[in-house]
C-alpha positions in Angstrom: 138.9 159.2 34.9 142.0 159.8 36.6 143.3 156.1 36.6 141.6 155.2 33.5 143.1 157.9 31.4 146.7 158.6 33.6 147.9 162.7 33.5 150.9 163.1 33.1 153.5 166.3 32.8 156.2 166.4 30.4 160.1 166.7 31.6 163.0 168.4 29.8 163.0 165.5 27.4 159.6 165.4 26.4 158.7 162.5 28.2 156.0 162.9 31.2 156.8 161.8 35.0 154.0 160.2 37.0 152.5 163.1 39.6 151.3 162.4 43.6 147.8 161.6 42.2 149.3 159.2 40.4 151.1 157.5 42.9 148.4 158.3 45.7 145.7 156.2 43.5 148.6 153.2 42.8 148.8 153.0 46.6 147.1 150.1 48.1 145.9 151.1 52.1 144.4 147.5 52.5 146.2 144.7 50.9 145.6 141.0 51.7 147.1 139.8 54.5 146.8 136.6 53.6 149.0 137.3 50.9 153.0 138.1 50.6 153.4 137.4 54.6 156.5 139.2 55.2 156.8 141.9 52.6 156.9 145.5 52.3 153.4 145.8 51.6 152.2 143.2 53.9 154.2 145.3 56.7 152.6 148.4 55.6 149.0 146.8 55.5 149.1 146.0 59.3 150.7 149.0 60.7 147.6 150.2 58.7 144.8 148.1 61.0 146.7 148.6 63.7 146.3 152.3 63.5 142.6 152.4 62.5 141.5 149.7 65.4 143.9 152.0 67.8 141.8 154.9 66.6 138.4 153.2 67.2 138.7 152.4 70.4 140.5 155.6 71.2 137.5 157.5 69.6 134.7 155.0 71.3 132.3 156.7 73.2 131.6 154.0 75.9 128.1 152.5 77.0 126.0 154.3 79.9 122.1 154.7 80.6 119.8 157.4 79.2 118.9 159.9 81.6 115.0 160.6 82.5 113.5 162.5 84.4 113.4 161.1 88.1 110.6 160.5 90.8 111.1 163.1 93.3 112.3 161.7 96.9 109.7 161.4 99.8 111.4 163.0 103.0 111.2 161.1 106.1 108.0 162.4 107.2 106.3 162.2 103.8 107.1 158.8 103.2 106.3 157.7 106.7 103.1 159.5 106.0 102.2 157.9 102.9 103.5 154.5 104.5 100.2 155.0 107.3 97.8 155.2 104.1 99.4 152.2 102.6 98.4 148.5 101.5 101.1 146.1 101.3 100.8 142.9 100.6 102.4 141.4 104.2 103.4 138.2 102.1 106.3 140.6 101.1 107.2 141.4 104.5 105.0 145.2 104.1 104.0 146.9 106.9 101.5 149.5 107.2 100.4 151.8 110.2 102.6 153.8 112.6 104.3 151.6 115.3 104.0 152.7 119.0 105.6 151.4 122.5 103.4 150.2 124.7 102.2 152.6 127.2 101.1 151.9 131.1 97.6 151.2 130.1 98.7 147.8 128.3 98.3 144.5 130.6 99.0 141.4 129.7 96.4 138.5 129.5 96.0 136.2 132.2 95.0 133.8 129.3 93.6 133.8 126.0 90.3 134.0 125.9 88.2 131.0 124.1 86.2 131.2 121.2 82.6 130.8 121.9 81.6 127.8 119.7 83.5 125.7 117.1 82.5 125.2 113.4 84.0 121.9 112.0 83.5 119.5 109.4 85.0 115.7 109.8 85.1 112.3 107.2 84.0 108.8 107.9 87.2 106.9 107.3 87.2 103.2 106.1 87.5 100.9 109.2 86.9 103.9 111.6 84.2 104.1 114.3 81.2 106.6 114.2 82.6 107.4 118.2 86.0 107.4 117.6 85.8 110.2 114.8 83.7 112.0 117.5 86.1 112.0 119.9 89.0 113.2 117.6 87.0 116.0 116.8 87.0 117.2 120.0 83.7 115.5 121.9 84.5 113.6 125.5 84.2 109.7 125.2 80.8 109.8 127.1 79.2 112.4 124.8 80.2 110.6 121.7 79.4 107.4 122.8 76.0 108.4 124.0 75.4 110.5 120.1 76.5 107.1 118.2 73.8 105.1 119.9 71.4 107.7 119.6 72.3 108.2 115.8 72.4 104.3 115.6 68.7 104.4 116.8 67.9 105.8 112.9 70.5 104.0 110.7 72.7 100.9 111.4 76.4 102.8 112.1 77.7 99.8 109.8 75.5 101.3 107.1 77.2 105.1 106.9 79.3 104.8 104.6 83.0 105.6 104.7 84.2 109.1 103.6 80.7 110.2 104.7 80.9 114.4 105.9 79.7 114.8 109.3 79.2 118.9 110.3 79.5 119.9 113.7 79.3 122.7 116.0 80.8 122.4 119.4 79.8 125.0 122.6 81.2 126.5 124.9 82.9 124.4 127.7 83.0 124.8 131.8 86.5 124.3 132.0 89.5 124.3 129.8 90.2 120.6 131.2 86.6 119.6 130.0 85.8 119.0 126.5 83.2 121.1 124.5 79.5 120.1 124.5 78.1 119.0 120.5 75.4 122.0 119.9 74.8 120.7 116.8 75.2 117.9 114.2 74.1 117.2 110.6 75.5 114.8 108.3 74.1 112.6 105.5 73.7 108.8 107.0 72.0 107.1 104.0 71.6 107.8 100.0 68.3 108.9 101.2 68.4 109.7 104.8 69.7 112.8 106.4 70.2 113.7 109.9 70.4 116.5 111.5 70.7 117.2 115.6 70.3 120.4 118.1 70.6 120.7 121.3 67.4 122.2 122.4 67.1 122.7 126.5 70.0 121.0 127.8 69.3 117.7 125.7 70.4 117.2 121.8 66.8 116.5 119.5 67.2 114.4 116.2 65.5 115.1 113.6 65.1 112.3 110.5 65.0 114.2 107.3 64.2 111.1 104.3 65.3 112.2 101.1 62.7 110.9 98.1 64.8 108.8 95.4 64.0 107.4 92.3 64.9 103.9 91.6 64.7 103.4 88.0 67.0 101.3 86.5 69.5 103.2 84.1 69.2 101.3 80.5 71.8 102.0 78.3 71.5 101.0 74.5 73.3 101.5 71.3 75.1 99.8 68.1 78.3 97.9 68.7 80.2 99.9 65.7 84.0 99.7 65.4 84.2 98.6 69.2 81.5 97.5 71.4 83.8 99.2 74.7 84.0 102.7 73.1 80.6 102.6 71.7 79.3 101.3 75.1 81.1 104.0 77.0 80.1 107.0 74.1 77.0 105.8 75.5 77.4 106.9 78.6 78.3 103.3 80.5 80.6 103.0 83.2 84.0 100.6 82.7 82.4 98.9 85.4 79.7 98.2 84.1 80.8 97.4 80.4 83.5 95.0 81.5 80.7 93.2 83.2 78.5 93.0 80.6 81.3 91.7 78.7 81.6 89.1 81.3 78.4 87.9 81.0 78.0 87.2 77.5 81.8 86.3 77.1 80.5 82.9 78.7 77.8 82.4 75.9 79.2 83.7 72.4 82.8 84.9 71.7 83.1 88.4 72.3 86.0 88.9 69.8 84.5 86.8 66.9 80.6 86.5 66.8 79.7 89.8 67.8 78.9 92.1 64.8 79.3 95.9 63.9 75.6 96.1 63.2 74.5 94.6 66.7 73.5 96.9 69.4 74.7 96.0 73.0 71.8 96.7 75.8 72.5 97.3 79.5 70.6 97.9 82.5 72.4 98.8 85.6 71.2 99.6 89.4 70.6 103.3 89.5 69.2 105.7 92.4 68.7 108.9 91.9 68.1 111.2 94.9 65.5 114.7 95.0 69.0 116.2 95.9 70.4 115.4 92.5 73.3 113.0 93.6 73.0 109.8 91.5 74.9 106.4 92.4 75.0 103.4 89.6 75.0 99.8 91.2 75.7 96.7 89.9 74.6 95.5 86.1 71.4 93.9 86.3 70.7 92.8 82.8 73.0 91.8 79.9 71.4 91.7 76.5 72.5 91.9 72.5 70.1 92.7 69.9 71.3 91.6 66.1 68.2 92.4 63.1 65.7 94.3 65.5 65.8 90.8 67.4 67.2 89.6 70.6 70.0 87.3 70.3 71.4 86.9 73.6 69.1 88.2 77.1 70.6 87.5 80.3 69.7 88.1 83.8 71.5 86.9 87.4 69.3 85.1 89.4 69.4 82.7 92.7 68.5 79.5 92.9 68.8 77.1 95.9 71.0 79.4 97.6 73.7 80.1 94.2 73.5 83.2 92.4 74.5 83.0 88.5 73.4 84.2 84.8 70.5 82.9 83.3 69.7 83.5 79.9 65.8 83.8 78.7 65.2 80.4 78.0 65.9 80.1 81.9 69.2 78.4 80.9 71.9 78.8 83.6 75.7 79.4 82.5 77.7 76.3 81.2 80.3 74.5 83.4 82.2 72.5 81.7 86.0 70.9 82.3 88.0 67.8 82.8 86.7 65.5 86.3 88.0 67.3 89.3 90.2 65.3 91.5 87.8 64.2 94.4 90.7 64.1 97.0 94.1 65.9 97.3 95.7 62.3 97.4 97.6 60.8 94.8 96.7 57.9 92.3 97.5 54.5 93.5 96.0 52.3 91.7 94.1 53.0 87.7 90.9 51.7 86.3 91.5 48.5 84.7 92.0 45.1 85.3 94.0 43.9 88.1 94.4 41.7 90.8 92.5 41.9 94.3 94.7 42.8 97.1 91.7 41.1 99.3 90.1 38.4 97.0 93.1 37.0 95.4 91.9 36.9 92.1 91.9 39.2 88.3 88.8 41.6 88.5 87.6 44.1 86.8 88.8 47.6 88.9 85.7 49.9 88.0 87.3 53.5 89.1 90.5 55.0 90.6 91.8 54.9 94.0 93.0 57.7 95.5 95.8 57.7 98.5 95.7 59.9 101.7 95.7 60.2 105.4 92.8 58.7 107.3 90.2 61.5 108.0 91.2 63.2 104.8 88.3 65.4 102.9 86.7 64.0 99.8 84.9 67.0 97.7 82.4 66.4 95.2 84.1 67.0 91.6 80.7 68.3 90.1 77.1 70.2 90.9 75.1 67.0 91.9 72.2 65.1 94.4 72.9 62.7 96.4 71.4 59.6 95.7 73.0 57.2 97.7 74.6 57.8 101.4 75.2 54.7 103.3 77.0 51.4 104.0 76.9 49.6 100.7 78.2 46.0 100.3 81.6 45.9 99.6 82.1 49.9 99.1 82.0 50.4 103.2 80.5 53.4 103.9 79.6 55.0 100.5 77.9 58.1 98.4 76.8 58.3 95.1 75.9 61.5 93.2 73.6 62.0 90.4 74.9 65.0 87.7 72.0 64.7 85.0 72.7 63.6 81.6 73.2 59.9 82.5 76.2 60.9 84.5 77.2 59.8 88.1 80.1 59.6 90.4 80.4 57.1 93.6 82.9 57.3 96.4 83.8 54.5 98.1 85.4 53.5 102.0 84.8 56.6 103.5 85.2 56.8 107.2 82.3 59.4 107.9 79.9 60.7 105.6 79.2 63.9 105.4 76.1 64.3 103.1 72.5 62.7 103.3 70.1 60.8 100.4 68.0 63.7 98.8 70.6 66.9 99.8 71.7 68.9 96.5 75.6 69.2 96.6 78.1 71.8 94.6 81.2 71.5 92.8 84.1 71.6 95.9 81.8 71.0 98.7 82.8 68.0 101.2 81.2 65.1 101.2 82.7 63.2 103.5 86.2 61.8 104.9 88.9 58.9 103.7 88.6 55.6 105.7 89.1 52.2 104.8 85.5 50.8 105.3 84.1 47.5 103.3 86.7 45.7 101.2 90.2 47.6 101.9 93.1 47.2 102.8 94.1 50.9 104.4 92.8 54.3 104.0 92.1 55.8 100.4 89.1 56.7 98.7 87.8 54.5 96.0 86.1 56.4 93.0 84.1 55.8 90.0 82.0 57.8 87.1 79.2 56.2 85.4 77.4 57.0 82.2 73.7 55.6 82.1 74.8 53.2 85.0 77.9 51.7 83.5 80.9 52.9 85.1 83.7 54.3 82.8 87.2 55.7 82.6 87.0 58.7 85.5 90.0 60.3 82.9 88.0 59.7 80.0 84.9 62.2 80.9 84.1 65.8 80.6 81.2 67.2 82.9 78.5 69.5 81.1 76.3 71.0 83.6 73.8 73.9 83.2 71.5 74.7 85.8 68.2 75.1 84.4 64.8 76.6 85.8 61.3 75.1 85.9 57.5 76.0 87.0 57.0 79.3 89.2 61.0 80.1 88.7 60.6 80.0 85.3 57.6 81.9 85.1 59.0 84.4 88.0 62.2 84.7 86.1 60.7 85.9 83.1 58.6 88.7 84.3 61.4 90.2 85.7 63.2 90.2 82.5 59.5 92.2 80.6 60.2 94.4 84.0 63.5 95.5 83.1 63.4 95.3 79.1 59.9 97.9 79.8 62.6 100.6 81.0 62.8 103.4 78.5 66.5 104.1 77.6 68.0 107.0 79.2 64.6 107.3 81.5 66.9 107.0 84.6 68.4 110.5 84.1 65.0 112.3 84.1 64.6 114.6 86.9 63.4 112.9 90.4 60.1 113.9 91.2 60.5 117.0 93.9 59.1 116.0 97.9 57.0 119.0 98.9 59.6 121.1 101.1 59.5 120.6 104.5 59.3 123.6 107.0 62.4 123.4 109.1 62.5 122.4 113.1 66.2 122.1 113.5 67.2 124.2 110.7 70.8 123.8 108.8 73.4 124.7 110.8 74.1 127.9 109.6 70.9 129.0 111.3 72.1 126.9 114.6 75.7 129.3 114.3 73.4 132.6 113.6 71.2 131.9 117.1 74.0 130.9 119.0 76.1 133.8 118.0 73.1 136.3 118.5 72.4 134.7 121.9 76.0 135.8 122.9 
């Protein structure tokens, strides 16, 4: 009210005169200064802050920690009291106990006495030796040499497979130069074999404990959805196993292009299962795709004549197709075609392709085939022929040895027999020809088909094991393996060889 309405008191001339409360509220104590730099009342304003910062800091009461109420201090005898009654952790450097010179009664130890028996567990390596592993384990070279050919008296040593545990207790030694005696061993040699040994009156008894395992194949179905892989491993598949099966039929149908969402993808792998509960999956055994309720592709591996390779249910073989090999790693010297004869001295008809190379030089057979003709033959020198089926044949001609006989069933690769320069020739190369129905062709011109195909009791063989595996129940692999009777122990495990041995002490 003061500034709105100013008071004011009246002087000798009637006029009024501003009083201090006037002036006091007209006073500015902060002004900007960021304005009038330099003036009176910019002056004025910073002796101002300057006296009001002075007197907060002057006036500050500082920064110190609040006072509780301490822990009372342990004397020296308490604490050391209370320090014998302790636990400290000793990973933090604690000590408990009261410490204490030795006294006259203390000798020292002639040496350190041994411990009784040894409790140890070692792995099968890959490329290690059954009596080398023995020996790093602590066994002398005789011992371990003597236990692998007794263990190799149950199970081939070759057939323990690496990374394998092998349990052992060693006993007590003679000497600290001698190494210690095997009390005890126990390991398991086979998926379903397990051995154990005790040394029972001076001599180590084995004892062949056979573990019951169920066989069943593991049959995996299901439909092929957005992705046959993830639908296939949702299943419960292995990678290894689906990237076989895709394998397999990738050399029948397209796997990206004629397989549907609405198909359903059926695999059988190998699968043991052992009374013990392990489980190991082998390799796939059938490959099959199932489109309307019906099978559209069913494929097995089988082995004929010695090859192993995919069959499908018709007892059709997989397709090898491809361009004519080259018979020879020699180059061409000389096309099919007419030419002249370097012997005859006249234009004739060159019926196949000559190949160069070094005298005694393989010649490979450039498809699946039988031999139909190994032999001298007129002008060809020393000569075989191959029949491929279809109409199609092969001859190679001036060989120096053959290699094959009439009758004998080659493969694609195999040798056949060696450059010469037998019959009509001039020097070492290998003369050779394709025919279709008889009449030889263009070797660059032809494409071999081949499929292997099965016939009589192969056929007829082949198909009951595909009704053998296709009569597995999906999933019926995972049931529990029937339970062996149990055995009443002779050797026991080897916690009940440590017990005796320790109680015998």
């Amino acid at each position: 009210m003061a500034q709105a309405i100013p008071l004011r008191t009246a002087d000798g001339d009637g006029e009024s005169r501003p009083t201090w409360r006037d002036r006091l509220a007209l006073l500015d104590l902060v002004p900007d200064l960021g304005d009038n730099i330099g003036s009176r009342e910019w002056w004025r304003g910073l002796a101002t802050l300057t006296l009001l910062c002075g007197a907060a800091i002057a006036t500050f009461p500082g920064i110190r920690p609040l006072e509780a109420h301490g822990t009372p201090v342990l004397g020296a005898a308490d604490f050391n009291e209370a320090r014998a009654q302790m636990i400290v952790p000793l990973a933090y450097g604690g000590d408990t106990g009261r410490h204490m010179a030795a006294t006259d009664a203390v000798r020292p130890l002639a040496q350190t006495p041994e411990r009784p028996q040894i409790e140890l567990t070692a792995t099968l390596g890959a490329g290690d030796s059954f009596a080398r592993l023995l020996e790093r384990s602590g066994v002398g070279s005789a011992d371990a040499a003597a236990l692998a050919s007794q263990v190799s008296g149950a199970v081939p040593l070759a057939d323990i497979a690496p990374g394998t545990r092998i349990d052992l207790i060693l006993g007590r030694r003679a000497a600290r130069t001698m190494p210690r005696p095997v009390e005890a061993l126990a390991m398991r040699a086979r998926f379903d074999l397990r051995i154990e040994m005790e040394r029972i009156d001076g001599r180590l008894v084995m004892r062949r404990i056979p573990i019951a395992v169920d066989a069943t194949p593991l049959r995996i179905r299901g439909r092929v959805g957005d992705s046959l892989y993830r639908s296939a491993r949702a299943a419960g598949a292995s990678p290894e196993s689906i990237q076989s099966y895709l394998r397999v039929i990738g050399r029948q149908i397209s796997v990206g292009s004629d397989i549907r969402a609405s198909d359903e993808f059926d695999i059988i792998v190998d699968h043991r299962r052992a009374e013990t509960g392990e489980s190991e999956t082998g390799k796939l055994l059938y490959a099959g795709l199932v489109r309307g309720g019906k099978p559209k592709l069913s494929m097995i591996e089988w082995t004929v004549d010695g090859r192993t390779q995919w069959f499908e249910a018709s007892g059709v073989g997989q397709q090898s197709s491809g361009g004519v090999g080259r018979p020879t790693n020699g180059r061409i010297t000389s096309t099919f075609g007419m030419r002249r004869h370097p012997i005859l001295g006249y234009k004739r008809m060159h019926s196949g392709v000559d190949f160069g190379g070094g005298y005694g030089a393989p010649i490979y057979a450039v498809s699946d085939g039988l031999v139909t003709i190994a032999g001298r033959t007129g002008g060809f020198g020393n000569y075989v022929k191959l029949s491929h089926g279809a109409g199609l044949g092969t001859g190679y001609g001036h060989m120096s040895r053959i290699a094959v006989r009439p009758g004998q069933h080659v493969s694609r690769g195999q040798v056949i027999g060696y450059i010469g320069s037998t019959g009509l020739s001039t020097g070492p190369h290998l003369h050779f020809e394709v025919y279709r129905n008889g009449v030889a062709v263009n070797p660059m011109s032809v494409s071999f088909v081949t499929r292997a195909q099965l016939e009589g009791k192969a056929l007829a063989d082949f198909r009951a094991r595909i009704r053998q595996l296709t009569s597995v129940v999906p999933g019926a692999a995972m049931n529990a393996a029937p339970v062996r009777p149990a055995e009443g122990p002779k050797l026991g495990s080897l916690a009940d060889v440590a017990t005796k041995r320790a109680g015998g002490l």
